[in-house]
C-alpha positions in Angstrom: 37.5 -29.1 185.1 34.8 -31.9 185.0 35.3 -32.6 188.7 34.1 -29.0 189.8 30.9 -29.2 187.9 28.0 -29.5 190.2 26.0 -32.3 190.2 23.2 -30.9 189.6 24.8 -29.3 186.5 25.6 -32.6 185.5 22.5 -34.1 186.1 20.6 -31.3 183.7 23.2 -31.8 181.4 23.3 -35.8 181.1 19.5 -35.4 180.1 19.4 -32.9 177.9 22.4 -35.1 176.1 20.5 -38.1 175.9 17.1 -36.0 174.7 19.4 -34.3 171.7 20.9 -37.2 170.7 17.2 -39.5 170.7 15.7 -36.0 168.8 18.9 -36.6 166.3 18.2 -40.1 165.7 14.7 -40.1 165.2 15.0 -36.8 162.8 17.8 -38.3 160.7 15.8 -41.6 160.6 12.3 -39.7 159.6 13.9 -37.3 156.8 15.3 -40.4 155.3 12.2 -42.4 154.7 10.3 -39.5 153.8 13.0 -38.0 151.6 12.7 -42.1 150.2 9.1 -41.5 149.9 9.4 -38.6 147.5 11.8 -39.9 145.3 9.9 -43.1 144.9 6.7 -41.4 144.4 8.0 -38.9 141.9 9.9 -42.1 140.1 7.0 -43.8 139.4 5.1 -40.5 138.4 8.1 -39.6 135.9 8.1 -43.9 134.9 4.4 -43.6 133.6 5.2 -39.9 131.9 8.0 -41.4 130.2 6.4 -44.0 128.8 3.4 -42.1 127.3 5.9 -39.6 125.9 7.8 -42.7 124.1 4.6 -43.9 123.2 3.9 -41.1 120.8 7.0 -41.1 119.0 7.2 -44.9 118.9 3.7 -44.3 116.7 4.8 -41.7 115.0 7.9 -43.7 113.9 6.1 -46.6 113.2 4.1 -44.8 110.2 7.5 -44.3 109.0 8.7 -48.1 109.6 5.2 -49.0 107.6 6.0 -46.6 104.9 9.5 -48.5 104.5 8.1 -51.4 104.7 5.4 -50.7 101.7 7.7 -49.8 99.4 10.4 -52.1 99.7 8.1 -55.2 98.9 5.8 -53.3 96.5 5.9 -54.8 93.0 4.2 -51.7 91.5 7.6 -49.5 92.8 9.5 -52.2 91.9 8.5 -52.5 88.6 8.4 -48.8 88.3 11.3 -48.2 89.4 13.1 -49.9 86.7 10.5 -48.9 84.0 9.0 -45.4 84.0 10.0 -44.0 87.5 8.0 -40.6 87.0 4.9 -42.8 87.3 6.0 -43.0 90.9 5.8 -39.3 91.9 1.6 -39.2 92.4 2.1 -42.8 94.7 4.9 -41.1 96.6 2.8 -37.9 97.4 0.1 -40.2 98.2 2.3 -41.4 101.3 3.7 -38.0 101.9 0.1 -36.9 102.3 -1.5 -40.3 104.2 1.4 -39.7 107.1 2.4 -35.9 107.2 6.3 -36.0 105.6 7.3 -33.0 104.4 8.9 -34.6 101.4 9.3 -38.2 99.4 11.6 -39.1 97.2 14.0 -42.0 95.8 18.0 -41.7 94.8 20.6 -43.5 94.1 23.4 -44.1 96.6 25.2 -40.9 95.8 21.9 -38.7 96.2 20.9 -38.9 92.2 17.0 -37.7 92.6 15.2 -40.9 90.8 11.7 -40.0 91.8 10.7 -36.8 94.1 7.2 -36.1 95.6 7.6 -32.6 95.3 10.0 -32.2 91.5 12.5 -30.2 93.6 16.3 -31.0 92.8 18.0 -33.2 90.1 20.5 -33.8 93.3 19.7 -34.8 97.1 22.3 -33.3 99.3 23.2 -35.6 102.4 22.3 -34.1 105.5 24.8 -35.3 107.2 28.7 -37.0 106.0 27.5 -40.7 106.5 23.8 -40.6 105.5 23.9 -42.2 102.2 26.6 -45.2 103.4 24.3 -45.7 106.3 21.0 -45.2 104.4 22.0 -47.9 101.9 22.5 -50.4 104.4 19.5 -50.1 106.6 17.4 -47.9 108.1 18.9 -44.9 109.5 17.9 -41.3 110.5 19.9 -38.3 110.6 20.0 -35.9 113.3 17.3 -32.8 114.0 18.5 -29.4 112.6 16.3 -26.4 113.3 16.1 -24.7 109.8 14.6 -21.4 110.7 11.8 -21.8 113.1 11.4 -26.0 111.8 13.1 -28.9 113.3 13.6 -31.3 110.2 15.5 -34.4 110.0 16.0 -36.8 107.1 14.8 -41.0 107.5 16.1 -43.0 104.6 16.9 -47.2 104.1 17.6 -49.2 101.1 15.7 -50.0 98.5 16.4 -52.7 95.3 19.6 -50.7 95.3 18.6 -47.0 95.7 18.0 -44.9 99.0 13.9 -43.6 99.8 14.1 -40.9 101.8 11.2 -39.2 103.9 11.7 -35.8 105.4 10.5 -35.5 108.9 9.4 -31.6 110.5 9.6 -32.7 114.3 7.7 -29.3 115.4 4.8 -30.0 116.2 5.6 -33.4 117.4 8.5 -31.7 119.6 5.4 -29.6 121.0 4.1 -32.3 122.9 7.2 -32.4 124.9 6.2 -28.4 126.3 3.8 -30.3 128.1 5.2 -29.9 131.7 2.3 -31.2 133.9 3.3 -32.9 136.5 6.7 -32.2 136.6 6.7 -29.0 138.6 8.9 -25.9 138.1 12.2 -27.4 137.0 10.7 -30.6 135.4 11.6 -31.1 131.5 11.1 -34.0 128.5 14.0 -34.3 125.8 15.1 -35.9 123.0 18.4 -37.7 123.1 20.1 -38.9 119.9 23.9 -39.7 119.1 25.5 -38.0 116.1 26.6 -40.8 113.7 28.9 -38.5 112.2 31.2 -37.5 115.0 29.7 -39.8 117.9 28.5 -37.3 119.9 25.8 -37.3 122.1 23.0 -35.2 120.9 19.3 -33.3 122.9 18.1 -32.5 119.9 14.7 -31.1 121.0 13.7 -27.7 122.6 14.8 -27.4 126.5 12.7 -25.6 129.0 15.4 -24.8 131.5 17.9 -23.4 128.5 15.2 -21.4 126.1 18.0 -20.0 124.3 19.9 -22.8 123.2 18.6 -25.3 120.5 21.2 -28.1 120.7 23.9 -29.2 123.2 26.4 -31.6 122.2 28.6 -34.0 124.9 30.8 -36.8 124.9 29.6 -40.3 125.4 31.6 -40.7 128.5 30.1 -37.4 129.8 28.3 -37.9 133.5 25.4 -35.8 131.2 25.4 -38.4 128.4 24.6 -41.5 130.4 20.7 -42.0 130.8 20.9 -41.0 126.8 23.5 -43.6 125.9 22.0 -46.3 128.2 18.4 -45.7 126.5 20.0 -45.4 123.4 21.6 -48.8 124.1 17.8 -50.5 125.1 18.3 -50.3 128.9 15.5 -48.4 129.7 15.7 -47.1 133.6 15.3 -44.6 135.9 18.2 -43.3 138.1 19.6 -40.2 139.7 21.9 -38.4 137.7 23.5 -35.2 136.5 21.9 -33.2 133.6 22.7 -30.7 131.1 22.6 -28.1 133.5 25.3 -29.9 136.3 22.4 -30.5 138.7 21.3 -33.5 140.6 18.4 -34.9 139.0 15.7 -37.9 139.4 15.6 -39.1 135.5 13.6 -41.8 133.7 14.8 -42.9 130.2 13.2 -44.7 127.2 14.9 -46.0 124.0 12.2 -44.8 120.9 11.7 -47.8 118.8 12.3 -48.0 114.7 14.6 -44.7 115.6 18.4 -44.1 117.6 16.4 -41.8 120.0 16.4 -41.6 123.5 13.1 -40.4 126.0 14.2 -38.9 128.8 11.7 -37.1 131.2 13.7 -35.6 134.6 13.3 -33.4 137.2 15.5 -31.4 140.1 16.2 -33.4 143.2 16.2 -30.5 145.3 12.3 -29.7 144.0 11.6 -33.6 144.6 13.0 -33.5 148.3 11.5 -29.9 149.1 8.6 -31.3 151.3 11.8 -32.7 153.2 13.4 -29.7 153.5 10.1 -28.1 154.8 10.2 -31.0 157.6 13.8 -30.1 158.5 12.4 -26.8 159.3 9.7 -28.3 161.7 12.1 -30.6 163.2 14.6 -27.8 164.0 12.0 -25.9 165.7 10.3 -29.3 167.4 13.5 -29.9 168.9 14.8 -26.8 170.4 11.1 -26.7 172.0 11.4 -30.0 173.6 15.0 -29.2 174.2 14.3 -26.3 176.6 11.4 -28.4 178.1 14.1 -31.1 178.9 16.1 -28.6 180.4 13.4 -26.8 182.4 12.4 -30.6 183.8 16.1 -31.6 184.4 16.7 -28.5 186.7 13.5 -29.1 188.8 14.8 -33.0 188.9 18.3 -32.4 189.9 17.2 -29.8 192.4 14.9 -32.4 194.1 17.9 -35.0 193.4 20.2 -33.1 195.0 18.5 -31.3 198.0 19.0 -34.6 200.2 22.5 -34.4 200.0 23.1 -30.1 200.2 20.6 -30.8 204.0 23.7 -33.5 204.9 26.0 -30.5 203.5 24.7 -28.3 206.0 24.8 -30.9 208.9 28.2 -31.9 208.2 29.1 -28.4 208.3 27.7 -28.0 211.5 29.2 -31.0 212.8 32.6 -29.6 211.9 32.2 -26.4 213.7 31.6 -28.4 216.9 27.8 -27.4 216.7 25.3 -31.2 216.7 22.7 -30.8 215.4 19.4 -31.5 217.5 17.6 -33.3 215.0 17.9 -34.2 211.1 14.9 -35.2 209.1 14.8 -37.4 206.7 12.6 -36.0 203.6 12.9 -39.2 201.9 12.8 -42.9 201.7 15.6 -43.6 199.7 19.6 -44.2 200.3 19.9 -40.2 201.5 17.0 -40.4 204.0 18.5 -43.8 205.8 21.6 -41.6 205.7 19.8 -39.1 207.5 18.0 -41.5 209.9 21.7 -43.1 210.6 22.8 -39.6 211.6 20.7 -38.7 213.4 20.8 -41.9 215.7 
């Protein structure tokens, strides 16, 4: 079959061959650095987000590390503790006040209200199964639970044998993380946590691309888990991954000091690599432009290529019939014109 294509044919197609695969290679070769370019541009734009987002909450945890800190090596609760603790209620709603808990108040290891800033219950009841075991050990915060339209969770660590315990309303901190600027249309910050209680992994914090849904639980080994339980473990990165949703995202991560949080700011890959998407477009067009230019200028070259050698066509056929021709001219210099010259004596 290839031996009865024309030469000419071959010729045109031989060149337009070579032009699609070059227009391949150098449209592959482009998308990939600039689909590079995006995600390393965006990567460092999510890196510095992340950071400021993890940098409020590290403060706000900090008053709470400070507040630990203060009573624990206070003589004055101390000393109160073991002599009049209901001296202790106007110093605990001092703090409550000075750092914007919702709540202060002391107990012993089975919940036993010693001293409470507000003179609520005779009994604390544990948040969660393992808060007083883990409370009484060191510090440790509970997970967020949206109670009505609030987002409270309890913070609690030892103290000269009892439990303090601060309770935290995370709503207007959580509002901070609405904030979607610079993250375009399917862009979103979250709060990551692990349930100490079952060991699941926790976003505990509003979610802009599941409005409905307050809390989503998975398992640790869960592709969805693993920016939270890498943060959560101090590697702090940014990566692709796969989020709450199944899709491909672009995802930076921050462990929250003085708290078993996770920071995670992330953003579609398909929204990242648009622009390239956009070029694709172009390139598709480009190319079928310069294809049909290639062709167009491969017809006109075979043509001239070829006419040579369709004149010695026509002369040989003459010769054949008997018929010699009187003269042949040679229209060119190269290997068919000496041909011709040779010919024609």
């Amino acid at each position: 079959m290839f031996k009865n294509i024309k030469i000419s044919t071959k010729i045109t197609g031989l060149i337009v061959i070579i032009c699609l695969i070059t227009l391949l290679a150098i449209s592959l070769f482009t998308y990939q650095i600039n689909e590079n370019s995006s995600l390393d541009k965006k990567g460092a734009e999510l890196t510095a987000l992340v950071d400021y987002r993890a940098a409020q909450f590290n403060y706000y945890f900090d008053h709470i590390a400070a507040s630990v800190a203060f009573f624990q090596h206070s003589s004055v609760i101390k000393n109160g503790l073991s002599a009049a603790p209901d001296s202790l209620v106007s110093i605990l709603a001092q703090v409550k006040d000075d750092y914007g808990f919702q709540r202060v108040l002391i107990t012993d290891p089975n919940g036993g209200v010693k001293v409470d800033s507000e003179n609520k219950d005779a009994h604390f009841a544990a948040p969660e199964r393992t808060f007083f075991s883990s409370a009484a050990q060191k510090f440790h915060l509970s997970s967020v639970k949206k109670v009505e339209n609030r987002y409270i969770a309890y913070a609690g660590a030892p103290l000269e044998g009892n439990i303090i315990i601060f309770e935290l309303d995370f709503t207007e901190t959580y509002k901070s993380l609405e904030d979607v600027q610079g993250l375009g249309t399917t862009g979103e910050a979250y709060i990551g946590m692990k349930d100490s209680s079952t060991g699941k992994i926790i976003i505990g914090s509003p979610l802009r691309n599941a409005p409905g849904e307050v809390i989503k639980f998975f398992d640790a080994d869960q592709k969805e888990a693993n920016e939270i339980v890498a943060a959560l473990d101090g590697k702090n990165g940014i990566k692709r991954g796969r989020d709450y949703r199944g899709k491909d995202v672009l995802v930076a991560y921050r462990k929250v000091e003085h708290a078993p949080w996770a920071m995670l700011l992330k953003m579609d890959i398909d929204e990242i690599t648009s622009q390239s998407s956009s070029l694709t477009k172009i390139y598709v067009i480009g190319g079928i432009i310069i294809l049909l230019l290639a062709s167009a200028f491969s017809v006109v070259f075979a043509r001239s290529l070829t006419q040579p050698l369709n004149s010695m066509q026509e002369t040989l056929d003459m010769v054949s019939k008997g018929i010699l021709p009187d003269k042949i001219t040679a229209s060119s210099g190269d290997e068919f014109g000496l041909m011709a010259n040779k010919v024609d004596g």
